[in-house]
C-alpha positions in Angstrom: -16.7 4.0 -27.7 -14.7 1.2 -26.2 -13.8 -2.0 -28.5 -15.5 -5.2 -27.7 -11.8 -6.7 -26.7 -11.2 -3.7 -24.2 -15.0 -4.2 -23.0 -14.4 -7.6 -22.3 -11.3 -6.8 -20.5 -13.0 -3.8 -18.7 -15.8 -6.7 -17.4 -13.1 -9.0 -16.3 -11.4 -6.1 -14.2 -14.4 -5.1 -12.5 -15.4 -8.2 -11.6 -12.1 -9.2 -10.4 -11.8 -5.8 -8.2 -15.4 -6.6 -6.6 -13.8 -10.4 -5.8 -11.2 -8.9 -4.0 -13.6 -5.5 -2.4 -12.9 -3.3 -3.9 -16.0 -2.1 -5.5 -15.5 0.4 -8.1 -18.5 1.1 -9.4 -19.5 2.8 -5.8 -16.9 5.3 -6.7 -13.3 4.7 -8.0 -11.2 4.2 -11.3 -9.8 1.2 -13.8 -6.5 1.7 -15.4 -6.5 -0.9 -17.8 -2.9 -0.9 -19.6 -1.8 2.2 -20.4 -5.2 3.9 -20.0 -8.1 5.0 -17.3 -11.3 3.1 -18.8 -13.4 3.5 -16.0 -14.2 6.7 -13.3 -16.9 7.3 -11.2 -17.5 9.6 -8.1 -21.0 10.7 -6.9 -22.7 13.7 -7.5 -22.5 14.2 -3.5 -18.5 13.9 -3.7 -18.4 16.9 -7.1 -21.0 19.3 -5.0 -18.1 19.0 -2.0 -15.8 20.9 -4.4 -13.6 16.8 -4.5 -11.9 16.5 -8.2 -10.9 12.9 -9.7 -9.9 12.5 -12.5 -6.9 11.0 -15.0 -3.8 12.6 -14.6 -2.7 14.1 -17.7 -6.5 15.6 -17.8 -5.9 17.0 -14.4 -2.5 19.0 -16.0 -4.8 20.5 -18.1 -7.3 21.8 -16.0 -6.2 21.8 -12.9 -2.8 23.3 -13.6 -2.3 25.9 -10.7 -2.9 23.0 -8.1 -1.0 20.6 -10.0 1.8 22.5 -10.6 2.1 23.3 -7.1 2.1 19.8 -5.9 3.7 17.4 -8.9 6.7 15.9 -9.2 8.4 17.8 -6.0 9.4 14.7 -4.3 9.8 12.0 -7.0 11.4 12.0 -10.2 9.9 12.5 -13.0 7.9 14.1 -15.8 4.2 13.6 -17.4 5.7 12.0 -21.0 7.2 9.4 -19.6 3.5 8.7 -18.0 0.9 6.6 -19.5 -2.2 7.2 -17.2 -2.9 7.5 -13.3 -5.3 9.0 -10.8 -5.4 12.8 -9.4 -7.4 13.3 -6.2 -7.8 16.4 -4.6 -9.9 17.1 -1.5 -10.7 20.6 -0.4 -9.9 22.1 3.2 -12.4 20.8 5.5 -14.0 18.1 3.5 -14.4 15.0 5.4 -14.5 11.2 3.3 -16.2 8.8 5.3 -16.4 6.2 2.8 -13.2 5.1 0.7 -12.2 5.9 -2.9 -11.8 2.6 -4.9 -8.9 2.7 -7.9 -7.3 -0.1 -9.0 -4.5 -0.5 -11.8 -4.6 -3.7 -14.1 -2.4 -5.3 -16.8 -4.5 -7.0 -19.6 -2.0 -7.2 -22.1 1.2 -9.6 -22.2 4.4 -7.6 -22.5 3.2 -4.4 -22.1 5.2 -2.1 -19.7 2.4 0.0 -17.3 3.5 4.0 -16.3 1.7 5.2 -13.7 2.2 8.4 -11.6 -0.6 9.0 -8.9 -1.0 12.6 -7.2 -3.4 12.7 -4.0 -3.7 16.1 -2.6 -5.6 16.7 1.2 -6.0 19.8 2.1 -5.8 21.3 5.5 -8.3 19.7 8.3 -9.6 17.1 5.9 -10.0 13.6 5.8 -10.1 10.8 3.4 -9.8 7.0 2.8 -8.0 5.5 -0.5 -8.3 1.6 -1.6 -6.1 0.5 -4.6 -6.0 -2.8 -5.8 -2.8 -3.7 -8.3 -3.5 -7.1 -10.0 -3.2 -8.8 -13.5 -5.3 -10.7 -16.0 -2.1 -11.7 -17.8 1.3 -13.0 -17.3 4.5 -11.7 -18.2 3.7 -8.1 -18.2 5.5 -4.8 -16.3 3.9 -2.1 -13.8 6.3 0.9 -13.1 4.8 4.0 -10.8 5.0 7.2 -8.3 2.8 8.5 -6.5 3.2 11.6 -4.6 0.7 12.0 -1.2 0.7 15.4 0.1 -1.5 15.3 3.8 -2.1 19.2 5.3 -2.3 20.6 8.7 -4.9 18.9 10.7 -5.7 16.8 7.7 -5.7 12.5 7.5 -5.7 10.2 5.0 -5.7 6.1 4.8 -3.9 4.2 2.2 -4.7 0.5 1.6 -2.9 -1.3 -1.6 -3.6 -4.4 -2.2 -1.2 -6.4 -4.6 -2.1 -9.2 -6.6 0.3 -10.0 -9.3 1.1 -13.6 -11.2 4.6 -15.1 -11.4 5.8 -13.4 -14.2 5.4 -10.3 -13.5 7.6 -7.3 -12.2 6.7 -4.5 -10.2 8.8 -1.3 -9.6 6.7 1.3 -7.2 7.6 4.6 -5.4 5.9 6.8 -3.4 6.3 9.8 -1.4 4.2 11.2 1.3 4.5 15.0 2.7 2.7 15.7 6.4 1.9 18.9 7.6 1.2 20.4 10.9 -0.2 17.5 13.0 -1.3 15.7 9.8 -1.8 12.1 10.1 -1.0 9.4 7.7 -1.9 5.5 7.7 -0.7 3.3 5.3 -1.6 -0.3 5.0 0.2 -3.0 2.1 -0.9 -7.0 1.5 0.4 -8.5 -0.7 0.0 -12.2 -1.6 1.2 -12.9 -5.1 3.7 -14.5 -7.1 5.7 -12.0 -8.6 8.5 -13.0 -9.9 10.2 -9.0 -8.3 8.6 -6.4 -6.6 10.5 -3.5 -5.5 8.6 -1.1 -3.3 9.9 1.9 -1.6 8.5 4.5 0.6 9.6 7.9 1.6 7.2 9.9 4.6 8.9 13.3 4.8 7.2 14.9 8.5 7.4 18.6 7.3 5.0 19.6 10.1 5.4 20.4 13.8 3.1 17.0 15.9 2.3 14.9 12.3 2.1 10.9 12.7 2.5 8.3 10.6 2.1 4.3 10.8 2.6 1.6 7.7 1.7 -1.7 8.1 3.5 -4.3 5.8 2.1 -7.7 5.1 4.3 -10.0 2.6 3.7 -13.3 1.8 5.3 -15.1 -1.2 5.8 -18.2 -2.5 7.6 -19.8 -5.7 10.4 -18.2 -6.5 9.3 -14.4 -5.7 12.3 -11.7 -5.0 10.4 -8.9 -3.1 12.5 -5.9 -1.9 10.7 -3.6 0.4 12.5 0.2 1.7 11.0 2.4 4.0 12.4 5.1 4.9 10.6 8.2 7.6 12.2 11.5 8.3 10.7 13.2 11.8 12.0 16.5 10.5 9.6 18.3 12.8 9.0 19.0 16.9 6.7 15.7 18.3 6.6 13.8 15.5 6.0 10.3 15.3 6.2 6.9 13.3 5.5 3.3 13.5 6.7 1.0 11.1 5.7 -3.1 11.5 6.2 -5.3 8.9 4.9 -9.2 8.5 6.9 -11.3 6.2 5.8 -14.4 5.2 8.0 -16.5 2.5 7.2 -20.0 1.7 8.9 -22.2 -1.1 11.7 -20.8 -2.7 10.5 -17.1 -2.2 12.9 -14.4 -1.1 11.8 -11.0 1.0 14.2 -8.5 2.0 12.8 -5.9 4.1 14.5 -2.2 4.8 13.0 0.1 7.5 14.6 3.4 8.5 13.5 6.1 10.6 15.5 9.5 11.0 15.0 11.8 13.8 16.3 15.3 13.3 14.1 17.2 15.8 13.5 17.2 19.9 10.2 15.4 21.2 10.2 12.6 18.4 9.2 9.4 18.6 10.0 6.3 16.5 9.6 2.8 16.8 10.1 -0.8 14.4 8.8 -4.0 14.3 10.0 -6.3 11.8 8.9 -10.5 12.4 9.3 -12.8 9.6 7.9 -16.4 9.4 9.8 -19.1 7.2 7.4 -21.9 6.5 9.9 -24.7 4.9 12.9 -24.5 3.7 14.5 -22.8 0.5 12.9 -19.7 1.3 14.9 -16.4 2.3 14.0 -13.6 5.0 16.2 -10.2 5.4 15.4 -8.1 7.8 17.2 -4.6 8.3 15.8 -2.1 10.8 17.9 1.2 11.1 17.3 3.9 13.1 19.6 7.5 13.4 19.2 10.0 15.5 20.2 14.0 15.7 18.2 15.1 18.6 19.2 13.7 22.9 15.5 14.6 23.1 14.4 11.5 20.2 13.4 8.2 21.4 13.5 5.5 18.9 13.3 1.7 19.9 12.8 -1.5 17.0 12.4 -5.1 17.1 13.4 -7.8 14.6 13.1 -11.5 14.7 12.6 -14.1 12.1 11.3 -17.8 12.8 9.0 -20.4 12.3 6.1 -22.0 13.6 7.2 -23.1 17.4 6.3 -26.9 17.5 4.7 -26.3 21.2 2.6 -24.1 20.3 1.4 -26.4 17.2 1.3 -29.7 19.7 -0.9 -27.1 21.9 -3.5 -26.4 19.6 -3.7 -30.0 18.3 -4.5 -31.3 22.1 -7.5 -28.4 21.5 -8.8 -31.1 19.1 -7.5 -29.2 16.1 -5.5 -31.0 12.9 -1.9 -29.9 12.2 -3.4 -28.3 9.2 -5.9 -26.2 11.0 -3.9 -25.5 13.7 -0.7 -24.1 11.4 -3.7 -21.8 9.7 -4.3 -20.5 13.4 -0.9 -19.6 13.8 -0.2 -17.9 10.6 -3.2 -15.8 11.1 -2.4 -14.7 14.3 1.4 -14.1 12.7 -0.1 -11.6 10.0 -2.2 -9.9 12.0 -1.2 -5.5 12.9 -4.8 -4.8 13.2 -7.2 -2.3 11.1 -8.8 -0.5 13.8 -10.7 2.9 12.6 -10.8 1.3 9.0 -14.8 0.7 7.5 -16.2 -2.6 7.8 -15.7 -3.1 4.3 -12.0 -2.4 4.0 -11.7 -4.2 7.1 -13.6 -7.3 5.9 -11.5 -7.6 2.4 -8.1 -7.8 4.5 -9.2 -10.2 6.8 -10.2 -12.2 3.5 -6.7 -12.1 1.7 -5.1 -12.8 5.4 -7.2 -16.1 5.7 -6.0 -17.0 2.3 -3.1 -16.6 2.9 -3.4 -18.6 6.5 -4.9 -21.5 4.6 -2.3 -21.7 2.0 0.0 -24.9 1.8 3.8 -24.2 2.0 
């Protein structure tokens, strides 16, 4: 029985999620604070063998699989770990619709532990949604989360991050690709933290795996977001795309690593980093790095970092539109790296947060 403070707080959460779409109740989780309030997958999803559940619960019953799969590329152990998500999807089990989690701070001061495990066995497929967002200020959200992808098998991250200016966010993840797996991950974030430091590992540990992560950053105030992404093609004809959209107005500072590593023949790599400074005050780093062990590797990357070209602007306003309009045009087009093969659900709540963020005033 939940208390009529955490109920009310549970409300609020759910409501917020389904603002942003991501709609829980069709299937998903709440981590309020330090604990998973809310979980729901359909009857459909259990009879396909799929277990979610809360993590230290999944330790406990599920102990051969997570044993096998915890903690191998992060570090870290289960009592240092207030709550999370476990998701495991069987060998040939195919997800068309998404899995809906999202991770909340409701109390002030509090410090949130999360460690996520998502497991997708060989020649499956599935589709994650998490949304990261507050209903307080001054509050902490620490986590890992460890994505292992099998042979023949896909799966589709979008996070979504919506945080308020007093918060600080410290987030690692690792992601392990077997034989011709495939991996997409796609990150908006449009909030004010006042730090965010993300960083991402993809470890290609199978012979023809792909991987692609999309970035989208916008900040404003006087946000320090630090981004690192790092790929290894470790494997014969792998591949990797990383581009990245930074977008700092104000005083807001982004500092964006990318990295990719190829140790193998027939790999492929490539980067595309742009940032977009609208005003002054604000700071953009960009540092694309590539290495290379293999003659047979073929790596290429792109950096720039600019602002809105006043031709372009003078362009669109002899199209009859304002200067506020057509700046919004620009900025949309800017953010856009495309969400082709997502649903039209997923699809429809980025294109929300990237008009947002189009109309926002530097």
């Amino acid at each position: 029985m939940l208390s009529n403070d955490a109920n009310e707080k549970l409300t609020e959460a759910l409501g917020k999620a389904k603002e942003l779409g991501i709609d829980v109740e069709k299937g998903g989780s709440i981590v309020l604070n330090e604990t998973m309030l809310f979980r729901r997958l359909s009857e459909e999803l259990e009879k396909k063998g799929i277990i979610y559940t809360e993590i230290h619960e999944a330790a406990k019953e599920y102990s051969d699989i997570f044993e096998k799969h915890a903690f191998m590329k992060v570090r870290g152990s289960l009592k240092e770990i207030d709550s999370g998500v476990f998701l495991y999807v069987p060998r040939g089990v195919i997800l068309e619709k998404p899995i809906f989690n999202c991770f909340v701070l409701g109390k002030r001061g509090i410090v949130q532990r999360i460690y996520n495990l998502i497991i997708i066995e060989d020649d499956s497929k599935a589709i994650g949604l998490s949304g990261c967002f507050t209903l307080v200020n001054e509050a902490i959200h620490s986590s890992l989360e460890e994505i292992h992808v099998g042979s023949n098998a896909s799966f589709t991250k979008v996070m979504l991050h919506n945080w308020l200016p007093k918060i600080s966010v410290s987030a690692f993840t690792a992601v392990q690709l077997g034989r011709g797996g495939k991996y997409q991950d796609i990150y908006v974030n449009y909030s004010e933290a006042r730090s965010i430091s993300f960083n991402t590992r993809i470890y290609h540990e199978g012979d023809y795996s792909a991987s692609r992560a999309d970035q989208i950053i916008a900040t404003s105030g006087t946000g320090d977001l630090k981004y690192s992404t790092e790929v290894f093609l470790s494997r014969k004809g792998t591949s990797s795309q990383l581009i990245s959209r930074l977008l700092s107005r104000d005083r807001g500072k982004i500092k964006s690593k990318t990295k990719i590593v190829a140790e193998e023949k027939e790999t492929k790599g490539h980067i595309d980093c742009k940032g977009m400074l609208l005003g002054d005050g604000g700071e953009i780093s960009t540092i694309p790095e590539l290495s290379s062990m293999s003659s047979d590797a073929e790596l290429t990357h792109e950096a720039s970092i600019g602002k809105i070209k006043k031709e372009e602007l003078e362009y669109l306003e002899t199209k009859g539109f304002t200067e506020e309009q057509a700046i919004s045009l620009l900025v949309r087009g800017f953010l856009e790296t495309g969400t082709t093969g997502l649903p039209e659900s997923i699809k429809n709540s980025i294109d929300n947060i990237l008009e947002r963020l189009s109309r926002a005033k530097g």
